[in-house]
C-alpha positions as CSV (number, residue, x, y, z in Angstrom):
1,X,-15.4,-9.4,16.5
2,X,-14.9,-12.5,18.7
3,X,-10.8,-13.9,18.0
4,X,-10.3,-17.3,18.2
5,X,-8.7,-18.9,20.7
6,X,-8.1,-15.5,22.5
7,X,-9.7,-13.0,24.5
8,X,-12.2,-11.0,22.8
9,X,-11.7,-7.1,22.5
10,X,-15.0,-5.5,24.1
11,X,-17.5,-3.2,23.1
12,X,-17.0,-0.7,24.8
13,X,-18.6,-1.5,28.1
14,X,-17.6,-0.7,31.7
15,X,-15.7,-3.1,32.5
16,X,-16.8,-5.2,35.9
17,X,-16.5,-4.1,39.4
18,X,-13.0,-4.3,40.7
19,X,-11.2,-3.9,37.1
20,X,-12.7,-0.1,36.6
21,X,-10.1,2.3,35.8
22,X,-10.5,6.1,36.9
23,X,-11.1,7.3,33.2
24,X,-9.2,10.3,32.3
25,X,-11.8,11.9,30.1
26,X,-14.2,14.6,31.1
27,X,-18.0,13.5,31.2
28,X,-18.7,16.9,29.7
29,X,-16.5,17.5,27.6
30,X,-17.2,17.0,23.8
31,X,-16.3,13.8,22.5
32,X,-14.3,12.6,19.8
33,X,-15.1,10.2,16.9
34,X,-12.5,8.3,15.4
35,X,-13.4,6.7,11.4
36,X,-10.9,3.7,9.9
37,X,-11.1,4.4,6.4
38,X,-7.8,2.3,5.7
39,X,-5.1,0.9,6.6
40,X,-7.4,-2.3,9.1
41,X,-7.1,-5.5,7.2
42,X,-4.5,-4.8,4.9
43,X,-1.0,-3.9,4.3
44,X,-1.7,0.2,2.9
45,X,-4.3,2.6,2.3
46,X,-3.5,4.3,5.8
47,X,-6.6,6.7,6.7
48,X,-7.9,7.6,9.8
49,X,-10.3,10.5,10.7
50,X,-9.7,12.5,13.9
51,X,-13.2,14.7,14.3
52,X,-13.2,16.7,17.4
53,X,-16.2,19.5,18.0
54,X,-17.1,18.8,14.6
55,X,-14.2,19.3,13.2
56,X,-11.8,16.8,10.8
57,X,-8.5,16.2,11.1
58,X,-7.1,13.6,8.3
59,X,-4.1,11.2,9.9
60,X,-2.6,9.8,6.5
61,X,-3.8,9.2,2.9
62,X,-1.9,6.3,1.3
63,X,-2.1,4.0,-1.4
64,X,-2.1,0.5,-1.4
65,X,-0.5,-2.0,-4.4
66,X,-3.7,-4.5,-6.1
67,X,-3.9,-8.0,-5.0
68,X,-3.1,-10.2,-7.7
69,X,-6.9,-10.8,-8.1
70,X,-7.3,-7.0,-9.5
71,X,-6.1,-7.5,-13.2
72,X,-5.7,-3.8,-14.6
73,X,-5.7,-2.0,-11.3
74,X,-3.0,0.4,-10.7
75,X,-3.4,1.2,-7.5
76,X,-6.0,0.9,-4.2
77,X,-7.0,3.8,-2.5
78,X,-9.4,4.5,0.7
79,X,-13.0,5.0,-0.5
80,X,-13.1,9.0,-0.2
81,X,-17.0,9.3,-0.4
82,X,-16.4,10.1,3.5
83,X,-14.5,13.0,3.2
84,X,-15.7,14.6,0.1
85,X,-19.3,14.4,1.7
86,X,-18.1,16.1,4.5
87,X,-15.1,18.7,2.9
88,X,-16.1,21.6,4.4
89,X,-15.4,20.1,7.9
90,X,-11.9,18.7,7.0
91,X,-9.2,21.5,8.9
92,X,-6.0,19.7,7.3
93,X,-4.3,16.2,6.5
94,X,-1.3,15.0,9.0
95,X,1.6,13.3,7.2
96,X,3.2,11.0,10.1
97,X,6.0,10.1,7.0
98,X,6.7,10.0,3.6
99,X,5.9,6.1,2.3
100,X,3.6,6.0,-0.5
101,X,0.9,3.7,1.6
102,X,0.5,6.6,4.1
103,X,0.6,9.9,1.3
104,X,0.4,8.4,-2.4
105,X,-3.5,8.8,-2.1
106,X,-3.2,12.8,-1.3
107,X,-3.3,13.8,-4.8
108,X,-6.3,12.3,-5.6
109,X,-8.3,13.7,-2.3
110,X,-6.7,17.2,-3.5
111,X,-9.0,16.9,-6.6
112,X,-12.4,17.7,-5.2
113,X,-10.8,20.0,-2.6
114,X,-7.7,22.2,-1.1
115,X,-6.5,21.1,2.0
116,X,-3.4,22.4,4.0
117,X,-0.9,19.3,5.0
118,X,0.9,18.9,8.0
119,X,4.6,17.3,8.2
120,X,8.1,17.0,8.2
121,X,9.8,18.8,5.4
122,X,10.7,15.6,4.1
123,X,7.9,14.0,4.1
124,X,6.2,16.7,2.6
125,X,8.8,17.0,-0.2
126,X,8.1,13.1,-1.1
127,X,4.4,13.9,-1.2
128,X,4.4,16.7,-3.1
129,X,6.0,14.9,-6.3
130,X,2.8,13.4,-6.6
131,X,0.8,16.3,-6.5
132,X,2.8,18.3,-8.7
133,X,2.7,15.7,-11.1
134,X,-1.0,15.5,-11.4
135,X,-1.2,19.4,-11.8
136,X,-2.7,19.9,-8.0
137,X,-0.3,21.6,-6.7
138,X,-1.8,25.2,-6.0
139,X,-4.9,23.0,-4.2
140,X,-2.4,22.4,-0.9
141,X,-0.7,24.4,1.2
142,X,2.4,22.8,2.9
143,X,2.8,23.2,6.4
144,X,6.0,21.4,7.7
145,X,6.7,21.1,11.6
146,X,9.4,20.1,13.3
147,X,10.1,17.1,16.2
148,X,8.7,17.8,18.9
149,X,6.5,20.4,17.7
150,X,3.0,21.2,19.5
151,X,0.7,22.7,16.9
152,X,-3.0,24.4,17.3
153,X,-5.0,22.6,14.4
154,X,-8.9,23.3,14.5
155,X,-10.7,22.4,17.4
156,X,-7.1,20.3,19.1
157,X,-3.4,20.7,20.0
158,X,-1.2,18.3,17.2
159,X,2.0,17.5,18.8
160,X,4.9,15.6,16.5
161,X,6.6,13.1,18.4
162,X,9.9,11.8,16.6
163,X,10.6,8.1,16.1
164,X,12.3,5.5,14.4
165,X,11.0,4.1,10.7
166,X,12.8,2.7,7.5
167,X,12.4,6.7,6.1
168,X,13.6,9.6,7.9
169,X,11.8,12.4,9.6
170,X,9.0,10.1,10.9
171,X,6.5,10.9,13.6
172,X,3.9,9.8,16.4
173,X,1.1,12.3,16.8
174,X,-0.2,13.2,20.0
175,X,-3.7,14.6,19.6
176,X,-4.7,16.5,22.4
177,X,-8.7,16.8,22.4
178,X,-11.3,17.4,24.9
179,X,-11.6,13.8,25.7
180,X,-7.5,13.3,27.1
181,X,-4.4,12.8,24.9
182,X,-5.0,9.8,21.5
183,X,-1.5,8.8,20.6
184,X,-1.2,7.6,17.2
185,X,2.4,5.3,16.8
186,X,2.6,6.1,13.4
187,X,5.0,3.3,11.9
188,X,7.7,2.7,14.6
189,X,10.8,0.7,15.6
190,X,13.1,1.1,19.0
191,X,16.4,1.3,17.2
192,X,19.0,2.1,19.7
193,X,22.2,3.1,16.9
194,X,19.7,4.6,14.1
195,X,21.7,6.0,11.2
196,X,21.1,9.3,11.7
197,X,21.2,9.2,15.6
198,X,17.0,9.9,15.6
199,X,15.9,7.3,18.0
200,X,11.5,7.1,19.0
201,X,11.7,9.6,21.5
202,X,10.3,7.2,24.3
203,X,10.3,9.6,27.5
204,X,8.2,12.0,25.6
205,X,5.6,9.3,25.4
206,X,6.3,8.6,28.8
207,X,5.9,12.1,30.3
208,X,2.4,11.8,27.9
209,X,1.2,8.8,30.2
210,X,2.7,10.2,33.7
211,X,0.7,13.5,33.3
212,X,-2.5,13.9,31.4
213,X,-2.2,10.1,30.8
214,X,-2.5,8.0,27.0
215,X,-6.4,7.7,27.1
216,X,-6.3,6.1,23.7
217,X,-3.5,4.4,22.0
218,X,-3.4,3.7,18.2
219,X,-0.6,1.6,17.7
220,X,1.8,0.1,14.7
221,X,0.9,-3.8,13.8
222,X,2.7,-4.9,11.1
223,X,5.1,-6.9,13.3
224,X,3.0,-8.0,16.0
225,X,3.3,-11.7,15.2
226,X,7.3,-11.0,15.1
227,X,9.0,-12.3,18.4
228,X,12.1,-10.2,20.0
229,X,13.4,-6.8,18.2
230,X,13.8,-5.4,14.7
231,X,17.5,-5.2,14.5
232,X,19.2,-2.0,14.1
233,X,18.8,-0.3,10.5
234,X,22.7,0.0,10.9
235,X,23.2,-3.4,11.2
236,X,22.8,-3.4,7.2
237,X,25.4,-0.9,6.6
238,X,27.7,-3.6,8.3
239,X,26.8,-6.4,5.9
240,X,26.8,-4.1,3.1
241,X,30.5,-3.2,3.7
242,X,31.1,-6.9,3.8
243,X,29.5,-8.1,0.5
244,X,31.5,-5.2,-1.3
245,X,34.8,-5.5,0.3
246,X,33.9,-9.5,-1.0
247,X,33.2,-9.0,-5.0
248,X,35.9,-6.1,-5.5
249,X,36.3,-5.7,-8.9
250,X,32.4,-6.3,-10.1
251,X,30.1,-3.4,-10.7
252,X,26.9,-3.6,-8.1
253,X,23.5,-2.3,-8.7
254,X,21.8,-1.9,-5.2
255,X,17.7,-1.9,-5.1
256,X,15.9,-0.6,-2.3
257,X,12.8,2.1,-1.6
258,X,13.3,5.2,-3.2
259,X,12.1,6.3,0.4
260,X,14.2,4.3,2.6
261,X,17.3,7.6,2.6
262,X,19.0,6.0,5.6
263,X,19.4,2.9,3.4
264,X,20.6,4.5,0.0
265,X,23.3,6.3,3.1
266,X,24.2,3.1,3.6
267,X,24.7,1.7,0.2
268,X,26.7,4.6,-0.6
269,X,28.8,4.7,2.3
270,X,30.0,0.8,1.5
271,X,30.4,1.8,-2.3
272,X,32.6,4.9,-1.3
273,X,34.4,2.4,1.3
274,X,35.4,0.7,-1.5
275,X,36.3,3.5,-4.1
276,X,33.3,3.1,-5.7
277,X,31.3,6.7,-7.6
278,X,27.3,6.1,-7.4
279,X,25.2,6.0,-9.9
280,X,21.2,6.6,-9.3
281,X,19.0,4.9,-11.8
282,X,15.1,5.3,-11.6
283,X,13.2,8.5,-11.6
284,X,11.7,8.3,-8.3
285,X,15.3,7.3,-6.9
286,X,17.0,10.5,-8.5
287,X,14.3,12.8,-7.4
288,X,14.3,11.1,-3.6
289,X,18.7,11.6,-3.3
290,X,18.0,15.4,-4.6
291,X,15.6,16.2,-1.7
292,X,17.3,14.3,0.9
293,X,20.7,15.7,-0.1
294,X,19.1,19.5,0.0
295,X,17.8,19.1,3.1
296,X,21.0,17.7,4.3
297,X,19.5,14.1,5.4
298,X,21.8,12.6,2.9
299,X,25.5,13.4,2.9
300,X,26.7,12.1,-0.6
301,X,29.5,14.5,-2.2
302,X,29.5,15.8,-5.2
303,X,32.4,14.0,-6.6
304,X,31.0,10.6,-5.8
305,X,28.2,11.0,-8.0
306,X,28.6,10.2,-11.7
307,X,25.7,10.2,-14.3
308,X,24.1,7.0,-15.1
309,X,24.7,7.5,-18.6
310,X,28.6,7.4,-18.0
311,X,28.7,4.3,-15.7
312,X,30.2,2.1,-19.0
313,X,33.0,4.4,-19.1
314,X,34.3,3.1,-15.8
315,X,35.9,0.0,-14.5
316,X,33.3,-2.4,-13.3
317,X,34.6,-2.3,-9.7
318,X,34.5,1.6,-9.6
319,X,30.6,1.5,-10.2
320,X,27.3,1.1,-7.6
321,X,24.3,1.9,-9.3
322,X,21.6,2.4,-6.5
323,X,17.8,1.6,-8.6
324,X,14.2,1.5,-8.3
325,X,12.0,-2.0,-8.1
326,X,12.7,-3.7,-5.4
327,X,9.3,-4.6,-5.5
328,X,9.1,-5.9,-9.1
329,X,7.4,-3.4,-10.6
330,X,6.9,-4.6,-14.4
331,X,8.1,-1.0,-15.9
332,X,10.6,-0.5,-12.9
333,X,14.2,0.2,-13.6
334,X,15.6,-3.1,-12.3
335,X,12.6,-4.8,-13.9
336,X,14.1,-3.7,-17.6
337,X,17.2,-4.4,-16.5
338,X,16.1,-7.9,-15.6
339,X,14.8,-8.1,-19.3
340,X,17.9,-6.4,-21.1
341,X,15.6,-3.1,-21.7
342,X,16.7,-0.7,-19.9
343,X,17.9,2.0,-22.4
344,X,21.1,3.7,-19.8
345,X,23.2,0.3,-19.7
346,X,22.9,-3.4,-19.4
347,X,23.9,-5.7,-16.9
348,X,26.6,-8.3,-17.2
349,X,27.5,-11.4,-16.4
350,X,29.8,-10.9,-13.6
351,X,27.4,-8.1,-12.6
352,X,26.3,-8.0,-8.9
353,X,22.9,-6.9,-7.6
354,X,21.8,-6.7,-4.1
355,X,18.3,-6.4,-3.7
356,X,17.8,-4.6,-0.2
357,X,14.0,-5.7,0.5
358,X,11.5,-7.5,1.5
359,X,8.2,-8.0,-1.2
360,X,4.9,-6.3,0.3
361,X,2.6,-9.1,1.1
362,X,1.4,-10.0,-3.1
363,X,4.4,-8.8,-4.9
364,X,6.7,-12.1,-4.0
365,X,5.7,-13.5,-7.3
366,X,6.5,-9.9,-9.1
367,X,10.1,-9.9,-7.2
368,X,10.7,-14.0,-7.8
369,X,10.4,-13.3,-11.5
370,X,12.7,-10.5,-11.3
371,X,15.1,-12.5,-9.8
372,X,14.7,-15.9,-12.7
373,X,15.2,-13.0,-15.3
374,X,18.7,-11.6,-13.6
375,X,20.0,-15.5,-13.1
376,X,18.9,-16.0,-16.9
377,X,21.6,-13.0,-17.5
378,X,24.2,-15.0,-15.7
379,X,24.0,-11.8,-12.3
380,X,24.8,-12.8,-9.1
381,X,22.0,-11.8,-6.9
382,X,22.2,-11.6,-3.0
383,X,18.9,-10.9,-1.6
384,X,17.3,-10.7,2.5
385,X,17.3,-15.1,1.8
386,X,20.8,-15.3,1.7
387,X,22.5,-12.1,3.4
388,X,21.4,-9.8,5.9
389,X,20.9,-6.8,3.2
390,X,17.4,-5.9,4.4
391,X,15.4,-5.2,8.1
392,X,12.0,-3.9,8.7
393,X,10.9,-0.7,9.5
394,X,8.3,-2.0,12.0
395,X,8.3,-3.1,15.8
396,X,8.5,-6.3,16.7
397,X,6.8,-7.6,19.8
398,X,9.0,-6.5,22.7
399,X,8.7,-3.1,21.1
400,X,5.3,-3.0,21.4
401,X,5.1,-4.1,24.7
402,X,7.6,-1.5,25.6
403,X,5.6,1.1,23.8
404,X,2.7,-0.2,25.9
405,X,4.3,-0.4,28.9
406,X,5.7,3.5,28.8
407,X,2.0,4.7,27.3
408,X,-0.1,2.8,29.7
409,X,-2.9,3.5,27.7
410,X,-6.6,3.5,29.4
411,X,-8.1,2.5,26.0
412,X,-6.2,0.1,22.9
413,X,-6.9,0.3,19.0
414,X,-4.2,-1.7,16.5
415,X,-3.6,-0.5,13.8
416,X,-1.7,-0.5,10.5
417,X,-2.0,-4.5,9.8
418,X,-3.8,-7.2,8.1
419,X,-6.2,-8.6,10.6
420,X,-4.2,-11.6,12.1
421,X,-1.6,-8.9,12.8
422,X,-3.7,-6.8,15.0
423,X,-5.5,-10.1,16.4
424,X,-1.9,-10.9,17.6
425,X,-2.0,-7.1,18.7
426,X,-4.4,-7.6,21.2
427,X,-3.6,-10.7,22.7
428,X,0.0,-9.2,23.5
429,X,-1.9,-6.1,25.0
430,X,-4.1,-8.6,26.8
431,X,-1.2,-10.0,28.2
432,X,0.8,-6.9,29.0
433,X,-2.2,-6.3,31.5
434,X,-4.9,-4.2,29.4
435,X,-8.3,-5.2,29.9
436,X,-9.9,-6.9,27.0
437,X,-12.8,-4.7,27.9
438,X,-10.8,-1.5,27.2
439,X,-9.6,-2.8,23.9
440,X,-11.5,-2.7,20.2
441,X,-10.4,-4.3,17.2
442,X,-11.8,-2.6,14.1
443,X,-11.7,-2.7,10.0
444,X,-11.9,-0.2,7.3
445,X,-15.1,1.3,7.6
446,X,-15.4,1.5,11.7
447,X,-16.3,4.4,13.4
448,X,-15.5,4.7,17.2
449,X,-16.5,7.4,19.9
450,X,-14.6,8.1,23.1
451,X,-16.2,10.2,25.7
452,X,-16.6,10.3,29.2
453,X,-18.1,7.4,29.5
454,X,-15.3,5.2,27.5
455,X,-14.5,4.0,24.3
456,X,-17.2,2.6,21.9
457,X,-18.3,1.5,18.6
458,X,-20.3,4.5,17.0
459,X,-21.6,3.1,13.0
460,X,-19.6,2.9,10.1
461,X,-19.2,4.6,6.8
462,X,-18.2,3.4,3.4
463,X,-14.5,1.9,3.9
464,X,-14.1,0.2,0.5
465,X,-11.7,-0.3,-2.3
466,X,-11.4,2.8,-4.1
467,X,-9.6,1.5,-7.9
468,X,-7.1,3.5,-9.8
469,X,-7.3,1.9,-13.7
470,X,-5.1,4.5,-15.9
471,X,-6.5,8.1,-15.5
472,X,-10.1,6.5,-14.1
473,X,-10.5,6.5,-10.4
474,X,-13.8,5.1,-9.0
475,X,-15.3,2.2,-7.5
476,X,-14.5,-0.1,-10.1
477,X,-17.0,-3.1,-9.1
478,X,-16.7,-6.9,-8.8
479,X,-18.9,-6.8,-12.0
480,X,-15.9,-5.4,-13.9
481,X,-13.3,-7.3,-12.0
482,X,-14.9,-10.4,-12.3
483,X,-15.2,-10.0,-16.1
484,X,-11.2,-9.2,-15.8
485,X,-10.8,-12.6,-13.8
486,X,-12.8,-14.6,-16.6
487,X,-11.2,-13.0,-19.2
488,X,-7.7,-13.6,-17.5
489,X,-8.4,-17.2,-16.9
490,X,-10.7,-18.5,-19.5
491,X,-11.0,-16.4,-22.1
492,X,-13.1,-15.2,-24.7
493,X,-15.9,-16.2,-27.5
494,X,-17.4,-13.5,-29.5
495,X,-20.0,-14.0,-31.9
496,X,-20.9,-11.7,-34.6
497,X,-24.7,-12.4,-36.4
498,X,-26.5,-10.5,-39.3
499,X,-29.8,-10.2,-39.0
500,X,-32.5,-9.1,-41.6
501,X,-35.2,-8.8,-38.9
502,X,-37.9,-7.6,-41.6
503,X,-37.8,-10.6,-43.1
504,X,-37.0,-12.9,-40.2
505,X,-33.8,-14.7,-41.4
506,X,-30.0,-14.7,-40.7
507,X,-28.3,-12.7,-43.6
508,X,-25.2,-14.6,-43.2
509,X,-23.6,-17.0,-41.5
510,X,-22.6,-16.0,-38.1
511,X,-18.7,-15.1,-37.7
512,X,-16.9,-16.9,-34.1
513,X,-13.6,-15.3,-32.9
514,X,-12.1,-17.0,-29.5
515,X,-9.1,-15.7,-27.6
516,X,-7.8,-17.8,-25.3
517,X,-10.1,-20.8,-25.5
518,X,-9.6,-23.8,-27.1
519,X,-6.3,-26.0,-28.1
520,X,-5.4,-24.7,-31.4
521,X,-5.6,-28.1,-32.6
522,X,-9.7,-28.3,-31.3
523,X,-10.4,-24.9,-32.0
524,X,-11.1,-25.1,-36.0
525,X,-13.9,-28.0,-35.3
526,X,-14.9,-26.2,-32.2
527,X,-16.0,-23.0,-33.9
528,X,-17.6,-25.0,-37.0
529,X,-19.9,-26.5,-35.0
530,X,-20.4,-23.5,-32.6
531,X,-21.4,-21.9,-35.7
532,X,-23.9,-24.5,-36.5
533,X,-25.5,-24.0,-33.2
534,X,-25.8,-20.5,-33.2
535,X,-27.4,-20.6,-36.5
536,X,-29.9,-23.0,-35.8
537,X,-30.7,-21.2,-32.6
538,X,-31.0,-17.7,-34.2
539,X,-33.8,-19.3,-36.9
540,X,-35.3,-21.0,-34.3
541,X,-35.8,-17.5,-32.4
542,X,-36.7,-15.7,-35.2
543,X,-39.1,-18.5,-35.9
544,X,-40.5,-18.4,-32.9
545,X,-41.4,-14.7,-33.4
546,X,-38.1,-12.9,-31.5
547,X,-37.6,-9.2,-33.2
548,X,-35.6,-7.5,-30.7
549,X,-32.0,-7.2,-29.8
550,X,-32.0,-8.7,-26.0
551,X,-34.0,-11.7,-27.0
552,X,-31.8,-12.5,-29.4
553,X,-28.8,-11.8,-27.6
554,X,-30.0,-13.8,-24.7
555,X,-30.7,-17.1,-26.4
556,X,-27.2,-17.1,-28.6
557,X,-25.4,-16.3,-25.2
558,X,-27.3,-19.0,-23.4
559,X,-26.8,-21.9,-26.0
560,X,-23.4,-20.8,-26.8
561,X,-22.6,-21.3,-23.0
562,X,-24.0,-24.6,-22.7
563,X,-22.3,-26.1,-25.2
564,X,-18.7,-24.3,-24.7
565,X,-19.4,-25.8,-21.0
566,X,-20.2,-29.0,-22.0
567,X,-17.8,-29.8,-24.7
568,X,-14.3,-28.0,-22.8
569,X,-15.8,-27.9,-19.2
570,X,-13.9,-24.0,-19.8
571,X,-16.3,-21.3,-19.0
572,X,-15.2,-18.7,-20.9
573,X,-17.0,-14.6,-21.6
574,X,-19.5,-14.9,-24.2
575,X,-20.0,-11.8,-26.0
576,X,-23.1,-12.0,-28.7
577,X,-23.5,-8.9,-31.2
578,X,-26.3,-8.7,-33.4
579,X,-26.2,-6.9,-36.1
580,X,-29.6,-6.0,-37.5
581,X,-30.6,-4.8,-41.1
């Protein structure tokens, strides 16, 4: 796949005389395949297939939230046909942290078979929630392993390398196979003061490359177009303090990933700074601060924790409710506050809320709306547009050139992106010295194989949107969402026609129902003479010797069309029923 403007990543090929790099595989050794069944073009659905002497290891199972062109879908997961064709090979799934786009998609693999799961013990405990919930719970075992941790799974050595992210307990994975070391970043940032003192243990990955060497890197994208640095996740505890020590006196409600622990240490930290008892609001929020606070990764005291239900009973200045829905979610717990509905307490005018995030790529118009409906209220909200309140999780540029530089990898993969982000990728590999020839850029789907011989494109296998509608998961169809987008957009006209067939005439006179059509004022003359046509064409058909439901179906669809078409230039879903006696 060519990039524009840019050089191209290769195919695999040797690259040419006086470039070639000793490889650091063995020639005989077995080789690894490597499949991309998520996470490449898109922002979610992180799944990647380790397979090693014919063996499977699962890196990640997420979800990923629907485009606003999906109209009823739930969620997006990774087409699974891969791995439930080939179950019996699968040795485990490795959790390299607990966000929802790299584990919500476990429970539904965990259907159609057990698998054991690798991770920290708190991403494990976010992932199980999940499970549990869908009743799956005896179909995994949990496995949790600590930093630094070098693991026998199947047919390779799994070793957990710690680094930084915007949720605790995160890890690169080193997988040591036949073929030399693949080093998976896992989602990164170099932060220097991390909250929790956890810094992206860089000499690890630097003893990696100065011994057996990095003979493939698979590296975090997200933020490759990003000049400079992610700042410091403690830099928000700083403005935090600030914009409470500002608005004493006001209650806050502080929104942020029910994930992001470091950050709900933060929030409470400024609220306690300011004799403020917390408040947790959301159920994923008050299941997340019980986990975090058993496993001692979050240090909030019992006595500044107060039920949400008793938050009215205190002075507006002693109160910092931290919520769910930074993301707009329509049933979310800031989303009914928003709208007055939230049945634990409403929001007041001098209220305050903070909302510490930034939208995933297609929920900006979700969040915007959010914030119209807290303004309507008469809330002050201070959001990442006009206060520091929010930074990424992900490495800008000159941490992935340091992460290259320290790895010096023989062979380069993005990852974890939409495509521009791993185009960028390359070119700032290609820059920090790594031959385009030693670099592939590939999509959901992509299958690669590294052997002695190098790295290479080996086939594909179905990489599509898998759609979660309700309780239905399956591969939805652009039949159905197409119909969804119609119905959406231009709406409905349904026709209902009696037929006595034995005696070839219309019983009655065909009923016309339209939903989201017509002007009401046009709509009465519009169905009159709809119903005119459709008459006339039934008789005609029935003239013309038509007995059978598709005929007659397919001439009232068709002149029903034309003339909706032609008279409103609207193409709206016709629906014909026939009813025949």
């Amino acid at each position: 796949m060519p990039l524009p403007d840019g050089p191209a990543p290769g195919d695999g090929a040797e690259p040419p005389a006086g470039r070639r790099r000793r490889s650091r595989g063995s020639g005989g050794a077995a080789p690894v395949r490597i499949v991309f069944l998520g996470g490449l073009g898109e922002i979610g659905r992180n799944c990647a297939c380790i397979e090693v002497d014919g063996r499977i290891l699962v890196l990640d199972i997420g979800i990923m939230f629907p485009d606003p062109d999906m109209p009823g879908v739930d969620l997006v997961l990774p087409d699974l046909t891969y791995l439930r064709d080939n179950a019996a090979r699968v040795d485990g799934v490795i959790l390299t942290h607990g966000h929802e786009d790299h584990t919500g998609g476990l429970a539904y693999l965990v259907r159609d078979f057990p698998v054991s799961v690798y991770g920290s013990e708190l991403s494990l405990g976010l992932a199980r929630g999940r499970v549990e919930e869908a009743g799956l719970g005896d179909q995994v075992t949990w496995v949790p392993v600590s930093d630094g941790e070098r693991r026998r799974i199947g047919p390779c050595d799994v070793e957990f390398i710690p680094v930084t992210h915007s949720v605790p307990c995160a890890f690169a994975v080193a997988f040591h196979t036949p073929q030399g070391v693949i080093l998976h970043s896992g989602d990164f940032k170099l932060d220097l003061h991390p909250v929790d003192g956890r810094r992206t243990d860089l000499g690890r990955m630097g003893e990696l490359a100065g011994t057996s060497g990095v003979r493939l890197l698979l590296a975090d994208s997200t933020n490759a177009e990003e000049p400079g640095f992610t700042p410091s996740e403690s830099t928000v505890g700083t403005t935090l303090r600030r914009v409470f020590l500002e608005r004493p006196g006001r209650r806050f409600v502080v929104t942020c990933f029910a994930s992001h622990i470091h950050r709900v240490q933060q929030v409470a930290d400024a609220a306690r700074a300011g004799g403020r008892k917390v408040a947790t609001l959301g159920r994923s929020m008050q299941r997340n601060v019980v986990l975090a606070r058993r496993l001692g990764i979050l240090d909030i005291p019992d006595d500044a924790l107060v039920d949400i239900e008793d938050v009215d009973d205190l002075d507006p200045g002693q109160v910092c409710v931290i919520s769910t829905g930074s993301q707009g979610e329509p049933m979310s717990a800031l989303s009914r506050l928003a709208t007055g509905e939230n049945r634990f307490f409403r929001l007041r005018r001098d209220d305050v809320v903070v909302i510490s995030a930034h939208p995933i790529p297609g929920n900006e118009w979700s969040v915007g709306r959010v914030i119209d409906n807290l303004h309507r209220l008469g809330v002050e909200v201070v959001h990442s547009g006009v206060e520091a309140v929010h930074v990424s999780g992900h490495a800008r540029q000159g941490e992935l050139s340091t992460l290259l530089s320290v790895t010096k990898p023989e062979y380069f993969i993005p990852v974890h992106g939409e495509y521009r982000h791993m185009a960028n990728h390359v070119r700032l590999a290609a820059s920090m010295g790594i031959d385009p020839e030693r670099m592939l850029l590939c999509e959901d789907g992509d299958a690669v194989r590294l052997d002695g011989s190098g790295l290479r494109r080996d086939g594909d296998v179905p990489g599509g949107y898998l759609f979660v509608d309700g309780s239905a998961v399956g591969d939805m169809g652009h039949g159905v969402l197409h119909d969804r987008r119609v119905l959406a957009e231009e709406g409905v006209v349904m026709v209902v026609a009696t037929v006595d067939l034995r005696r070839a005439e219309m019983v009655s006179k065909p009923q016309i129902v339209a939903r989201g059509w017509a002007h009401h004022l046009d709509e009465e003359v519009l169905l009159d003479e709809a119903g005119t046509l459709v008459t006339a064409t039934i008789d005609q058909a029935l003239a013309d010797g038509a007995r059978d439901h598709e005929t007659l179906n397919r001439v009232t669809r068709k002149a029903l069309g034309r003339f909706v078409g032609t008279r409103t230039r609207q193409r709206p879903m016709i629906v014909p029923v026939i009813v025949t006696v």
